[in-house]
C-alpha positions in Angstrom: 96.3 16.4 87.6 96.8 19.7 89.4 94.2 20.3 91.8 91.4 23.1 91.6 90.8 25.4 94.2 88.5 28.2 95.1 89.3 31.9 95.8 87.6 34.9 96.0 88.5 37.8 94.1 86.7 41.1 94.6 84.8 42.3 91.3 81.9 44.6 90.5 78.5 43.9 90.8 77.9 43.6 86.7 80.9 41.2 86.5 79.7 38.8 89.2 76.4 38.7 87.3 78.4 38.0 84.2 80.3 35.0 86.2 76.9 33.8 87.7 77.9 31.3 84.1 79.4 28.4 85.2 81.1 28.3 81.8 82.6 31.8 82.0 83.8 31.3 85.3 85.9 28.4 84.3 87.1 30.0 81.2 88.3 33.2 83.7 89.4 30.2 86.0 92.0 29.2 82.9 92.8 32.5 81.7 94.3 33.6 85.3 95.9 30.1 85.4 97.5 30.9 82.0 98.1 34.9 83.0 99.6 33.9 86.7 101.4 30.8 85.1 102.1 31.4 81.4 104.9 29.0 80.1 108.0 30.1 78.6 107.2 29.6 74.8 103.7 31.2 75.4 103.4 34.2 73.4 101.3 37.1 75.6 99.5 38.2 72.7 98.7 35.0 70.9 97.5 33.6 74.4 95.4 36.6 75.0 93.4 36.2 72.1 93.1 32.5 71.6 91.7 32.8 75.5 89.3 35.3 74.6 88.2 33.4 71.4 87.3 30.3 73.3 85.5 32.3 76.0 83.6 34.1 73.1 82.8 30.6 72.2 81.9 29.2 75.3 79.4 31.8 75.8 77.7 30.8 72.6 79.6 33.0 70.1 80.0 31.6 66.8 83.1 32.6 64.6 80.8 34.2 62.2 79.1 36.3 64.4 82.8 37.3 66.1 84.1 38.2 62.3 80.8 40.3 61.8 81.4 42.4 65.2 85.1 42.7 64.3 83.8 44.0 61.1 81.1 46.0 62.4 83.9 47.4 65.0 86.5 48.2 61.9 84.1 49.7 59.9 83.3 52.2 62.2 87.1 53.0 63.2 87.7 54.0 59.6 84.0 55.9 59.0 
């Protein structure tokens, strides 16, 4: 198993709130892994949203509730 370590990364005030989560700041944890690492079949698109689906997720977001803002978010592109 690789091992974890700590690092500081300099961030504004509202995202250090946001990563006051221990659930958020081990999603962030992977996605940097995945962004600093990404393995040679990964496809950047496909990784950048199946990462930000499971942080939506981890944070309590169901999928319905991410189709209705995608929705929402569509709608008023095309009003």
């Amino acid at each position: 198993m690789n091992e974890i370590i700590r690092i500081e990364i300099p961030v504004e005030a509202e995202t250090a709130r946001a990563l006051a989560d221990q659930r958020r700041r081990v999603a962030v944890g992977r996605l940097i892994d995945r962004m600093v690492r990404p393995k040679a079949a990964d496809d950047p698109l496909a990784m950048v949203l199946e990462l930000t689906s499971r942080a939506a997720q981890e944070t309590g977001l169901t999928d319905q509730e991410i189709d209705a803002e995608l929705a929402a978010y569509n709608a008023g592109r095309r009003g």
